[in-house]
N, C-alpha and C positions, 0 to 999 in steps of 0.2 A: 438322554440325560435330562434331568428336571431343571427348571430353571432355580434360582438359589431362595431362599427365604429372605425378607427382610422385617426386622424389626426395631421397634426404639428401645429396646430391653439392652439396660448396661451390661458391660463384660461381668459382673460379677454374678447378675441375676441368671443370665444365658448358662445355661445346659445342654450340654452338646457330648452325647454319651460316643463311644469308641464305633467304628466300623464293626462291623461283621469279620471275619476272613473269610474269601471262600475256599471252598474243600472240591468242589468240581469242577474241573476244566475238560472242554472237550477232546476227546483223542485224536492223533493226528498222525500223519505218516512222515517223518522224514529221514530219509535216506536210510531207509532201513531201521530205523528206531523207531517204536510206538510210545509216545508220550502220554502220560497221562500226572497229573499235579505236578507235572515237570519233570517229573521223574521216568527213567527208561523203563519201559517193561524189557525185563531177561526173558529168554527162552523158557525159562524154567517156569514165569508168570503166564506163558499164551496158552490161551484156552485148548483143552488138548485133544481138538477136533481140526485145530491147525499148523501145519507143519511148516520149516525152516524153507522147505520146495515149494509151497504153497505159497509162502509171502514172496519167494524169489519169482515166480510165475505171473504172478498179480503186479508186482513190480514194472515186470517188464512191459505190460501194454499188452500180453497176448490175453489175458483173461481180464475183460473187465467187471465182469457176474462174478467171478471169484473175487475180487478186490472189493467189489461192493461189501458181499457176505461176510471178509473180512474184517472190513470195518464195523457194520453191524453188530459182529462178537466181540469185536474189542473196545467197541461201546460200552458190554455190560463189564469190563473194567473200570470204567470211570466212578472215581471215589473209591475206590480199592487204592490199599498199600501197597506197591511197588518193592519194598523194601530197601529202596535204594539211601534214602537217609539214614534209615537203621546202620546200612553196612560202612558208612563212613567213618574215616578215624574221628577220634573224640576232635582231635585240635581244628579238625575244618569242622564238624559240629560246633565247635566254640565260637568258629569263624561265621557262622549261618546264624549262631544267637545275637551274635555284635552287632548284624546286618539287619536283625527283628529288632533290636534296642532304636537303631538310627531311623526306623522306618516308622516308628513309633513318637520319635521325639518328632519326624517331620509333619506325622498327622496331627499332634499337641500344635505344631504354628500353626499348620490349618484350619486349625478349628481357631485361633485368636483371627487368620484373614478373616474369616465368614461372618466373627461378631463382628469387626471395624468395617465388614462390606455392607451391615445391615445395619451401621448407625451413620453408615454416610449415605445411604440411598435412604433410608426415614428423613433424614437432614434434608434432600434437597425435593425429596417427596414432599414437603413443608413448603420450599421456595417456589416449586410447581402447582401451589395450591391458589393463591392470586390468578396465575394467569390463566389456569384451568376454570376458576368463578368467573372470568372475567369472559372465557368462551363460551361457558355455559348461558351469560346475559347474551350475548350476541344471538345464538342460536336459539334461544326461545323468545327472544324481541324483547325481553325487559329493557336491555340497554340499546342504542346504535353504536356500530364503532366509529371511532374521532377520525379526524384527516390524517395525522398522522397513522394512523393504522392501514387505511385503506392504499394510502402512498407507496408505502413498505411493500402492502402487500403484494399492489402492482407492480414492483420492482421484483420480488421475487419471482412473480409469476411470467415474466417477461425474460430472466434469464432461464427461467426453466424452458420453457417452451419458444423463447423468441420470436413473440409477437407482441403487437403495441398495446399497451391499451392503455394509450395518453387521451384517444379520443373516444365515447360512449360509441358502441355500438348499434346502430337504431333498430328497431323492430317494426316491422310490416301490423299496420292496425288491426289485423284480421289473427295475428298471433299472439296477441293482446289478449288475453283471459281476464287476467285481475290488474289493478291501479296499483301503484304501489303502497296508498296507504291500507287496501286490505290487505297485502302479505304482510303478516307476524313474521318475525326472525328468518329464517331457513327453513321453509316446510321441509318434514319427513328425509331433518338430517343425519337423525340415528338411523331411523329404519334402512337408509340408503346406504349408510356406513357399513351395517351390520349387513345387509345383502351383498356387498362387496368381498367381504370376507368371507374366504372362501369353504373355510369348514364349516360359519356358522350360517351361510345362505342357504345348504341345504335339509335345515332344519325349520327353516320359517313357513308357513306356509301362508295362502292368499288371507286365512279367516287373522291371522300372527299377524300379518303384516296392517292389516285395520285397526288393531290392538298398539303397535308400536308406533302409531303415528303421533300416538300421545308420551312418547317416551322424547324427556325433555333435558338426560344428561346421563351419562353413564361415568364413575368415580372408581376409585381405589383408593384402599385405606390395608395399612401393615397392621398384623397381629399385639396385640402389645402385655397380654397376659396368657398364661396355659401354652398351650403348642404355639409354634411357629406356625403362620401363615398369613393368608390376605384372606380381604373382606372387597365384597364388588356390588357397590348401590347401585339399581336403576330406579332413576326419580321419574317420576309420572307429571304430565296436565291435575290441575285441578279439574281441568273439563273433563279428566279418563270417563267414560262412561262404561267402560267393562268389567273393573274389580274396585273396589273400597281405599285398596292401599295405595299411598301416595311413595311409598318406597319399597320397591324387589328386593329383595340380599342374597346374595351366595356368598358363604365361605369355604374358603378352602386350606384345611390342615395337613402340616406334613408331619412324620415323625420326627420323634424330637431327638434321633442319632444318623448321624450322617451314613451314607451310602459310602460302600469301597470306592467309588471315584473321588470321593470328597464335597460332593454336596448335599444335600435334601432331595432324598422319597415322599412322593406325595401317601399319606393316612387313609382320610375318606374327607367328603364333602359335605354339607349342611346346607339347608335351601330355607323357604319362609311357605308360609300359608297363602296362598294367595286368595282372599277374598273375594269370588266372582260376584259380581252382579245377580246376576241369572243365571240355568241354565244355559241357555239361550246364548250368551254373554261369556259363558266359558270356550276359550279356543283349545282345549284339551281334549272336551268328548263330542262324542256324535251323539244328538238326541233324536229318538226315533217314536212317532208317539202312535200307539197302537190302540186298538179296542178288545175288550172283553168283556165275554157274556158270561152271566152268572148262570150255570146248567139248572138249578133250584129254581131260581127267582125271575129267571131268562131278563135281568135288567142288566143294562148294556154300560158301560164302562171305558173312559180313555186313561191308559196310563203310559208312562215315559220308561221305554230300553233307553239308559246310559250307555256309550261302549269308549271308550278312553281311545285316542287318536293318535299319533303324533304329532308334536307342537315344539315351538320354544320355546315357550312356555314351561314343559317339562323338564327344562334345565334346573328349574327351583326346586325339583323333586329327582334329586339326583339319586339313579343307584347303590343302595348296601350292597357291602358284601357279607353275609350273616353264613358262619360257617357252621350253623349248626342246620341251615337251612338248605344251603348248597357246598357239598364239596367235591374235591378232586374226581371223584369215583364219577362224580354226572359231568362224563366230560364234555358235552356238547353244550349244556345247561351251563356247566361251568365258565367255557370259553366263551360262550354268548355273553355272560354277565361281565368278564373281564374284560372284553371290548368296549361291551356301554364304559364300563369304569373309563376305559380308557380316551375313550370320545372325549366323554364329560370332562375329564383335567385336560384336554389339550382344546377345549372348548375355553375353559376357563384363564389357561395359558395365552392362549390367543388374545383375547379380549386383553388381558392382563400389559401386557409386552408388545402389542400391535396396536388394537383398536384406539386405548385411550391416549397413546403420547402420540399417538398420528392420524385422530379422526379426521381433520379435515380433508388429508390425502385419499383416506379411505372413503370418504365423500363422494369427492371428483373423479375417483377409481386411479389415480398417479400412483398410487400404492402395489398395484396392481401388477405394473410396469416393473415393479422391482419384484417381488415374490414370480414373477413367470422366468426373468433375468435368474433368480437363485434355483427355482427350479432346474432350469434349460444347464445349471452349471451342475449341479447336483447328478443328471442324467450323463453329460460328457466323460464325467468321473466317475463314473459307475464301474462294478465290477468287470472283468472284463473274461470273457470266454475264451480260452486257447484253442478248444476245438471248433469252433465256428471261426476263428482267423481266417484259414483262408477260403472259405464260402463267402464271408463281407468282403476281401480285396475284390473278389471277380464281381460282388455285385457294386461294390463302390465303381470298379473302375464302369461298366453298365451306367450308372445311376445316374455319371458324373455331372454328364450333357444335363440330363431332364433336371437333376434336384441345383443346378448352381442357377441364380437369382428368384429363387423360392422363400419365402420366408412367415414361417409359422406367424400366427395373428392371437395378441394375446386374451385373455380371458375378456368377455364380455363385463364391461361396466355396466353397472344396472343405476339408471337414473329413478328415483320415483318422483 
């Protein structure tokens, strides 16, 4: 599920067109009914390679090859008429249209929640705009922060972790690198944020990471004309010495009708040009610089192979999807490109909903601590296998000695 849109766009200007319905539900076995839009398939509906014996059989656990097959056929029902609406009296049809009317007027409030959800997160996206400039000085050294801040902040940090730090800690002379008036702000506190994060650290790579040490705030800003969506600045050093621009942008559009669940589907994405330096300069391609001779004039020649790399960099050149270039039919082609799709918005989600309203956690890697905690619960509640039951009892009860005072170690913190 997507996260929701927000913007400062009044209830009057906001459009927000109706849900879809869907028409396919998958098929399903219970107790002898095969379902499909809810409706029962009859005898009279099963495909007539399968018999009444046939499903009693499969049923039973003696044929599990058969019950597979079965299902397989009764797949290619799905989206087929059942007939079972058709054969009902008019008066419970009347009953099924009252039920379409109420379910309709409930999606009309929900589309009014979604405009007052996105003109109160614009609202306080405004109030969070001070103390996010204010972090932005901190971390590139424009500003120092006051006693009061630092106070606080050792109070927080002291119930988080429960240690003191009433008193400085001293450092051995030989651990001593820099004075402290040569450290500016917080060296390489995006880049270390960003490699924290777990989807987007394995897109950086070492040439990325010399590139982002000049990256000196990362922002969000709501949609406020044409489609719903967000817009995501990264601001650069004046000193960048790799590209021109002093600011990245990624936007990202959803469409402008809610999803059967009730929120926003993401559209497509938009990136910026990024100005390199140089080749040389770019963390995108690999330059390769070769020679050639002229067969005529035998004079000899250096020229540059380009070869495009991974980077993340390539975030700003987000995937199309052009369906007159790729469709359905190239399935392999196809799912390749729907995954990048899919990376890139939950790349952009991330950063969106994690990185900026909890950079400094994602810093110190404390962030960290909690995504492995939701993962580790994610897995306890996972689906669960009936025919492997009692294969886990006998190796838990095996296990129990060896796995009790074990405890997994969570994801490495990366300091730079």
């Amino acid at each position: 599920m997507s996260a929701p849109i927000k913007t400062n766009k009044p209830k009057s200007s906001m459009k927000i067109d109706n849900a879809p319905t869907p028409h396919n539900t998958p098929s399903s076995v219970l107790a002898g009914s095969y379902l499909k839009n809810g409706n029962p398939v009859t005898k009279d509906k099963l495909p007539p390679t399968i018999s009444e014996e046939d499903i009693q059989t499969a049923l039973s656990g003696s044929q599990p090859l058969l019950l597979e097959s079965i299902q397989q056929k009764l797949g290619t029902l799905v989206g087929q008429d059942s007939g079972y609406i058709d054969s009902l009296p008019q008066v419970v049809k009347n009953r099924i249209f009252a039920l379409k009317k109420l379910q309709s007027d409930l999606f009309s409030l929900e589309k009014d929640f979604q405009v007052e959800m996105f003109e109160l997160e614009h609202k306080y996206l405004q109030k969070y705009a001070p103390l996010h400039s204010r972090r932005s000085e901190i971390i590139s050294g424009k500003e120092e922060p006051n006693e009061e801040e630092v106070s606080k902040g050792k109070e927080i940090q002291e119930k988080e972790e429960g240690q003191d730090f009433s008193e400085e800690q001293g450092e051995k002379p030989s651990d001593i690198k820099l004075t402290a008036e040569d450290i500016k702000g917080i060296p390489s506190f995006w880049l270390t944020a960003l490699e924290n994060l777990p989807i987007v650290s394995d897109t950086i790579t070492d040439r990325d990471a010399e590139v982002l040490e000049f990256l000196e705030d990362v922002t969000l800003e709501y949609l406020t004309e044409g489609k719903p969506g967000f817009l995501l600045h990264f601001k650069f050093s004046e000193e960048n010495p790799y590209f021109k621009n002093k600011v990245l942008t990624k936007t990202y559009y959803y469409q402008s009708e809610l999803g059967y669940s009730g929120d926003f589907i993401y559209d497509h994405a938009d990136g910026c040009e990024i100005e390199w330096t140089d080749n040389e300069s770019n963390a995108t391609i690999a330059v390769e610089m070769r020679k050639q001779r002229n067969k005529t004039t035998k004079q000899v020649r250096t020229i540059e192979k380009i070869t495009p790399i991974e980077s993340f960099f390539n975030f700003f050149d987000p995937p199309k999807m052009n369906p007159n270039e790729v469709s359905e039919e190239d399935e392999e082609e196809y799912e390749d490109l729907e995954e990048r799709l899919a990376l890139d918005y939950s790349i952009g989600e991330q950063i969106k909903d994690k990185l900026i309203p909890r950079a400094v956690d994602w810093f110190t890697g404390a962030a960290l601590e909690f995504e492995f905690n939701e993962a580790e619960g994610d897995e306890e509640f996972g689906e669960f296998d009936e025919e492997d039951d009692e294969d886990d009892e006998e190796e838990d009860d095996e296990d129990e000695d060896d796995f009790a005072g074990k405890k997994e170690e969570p994801p490495e913190c990366k300091q730079s």
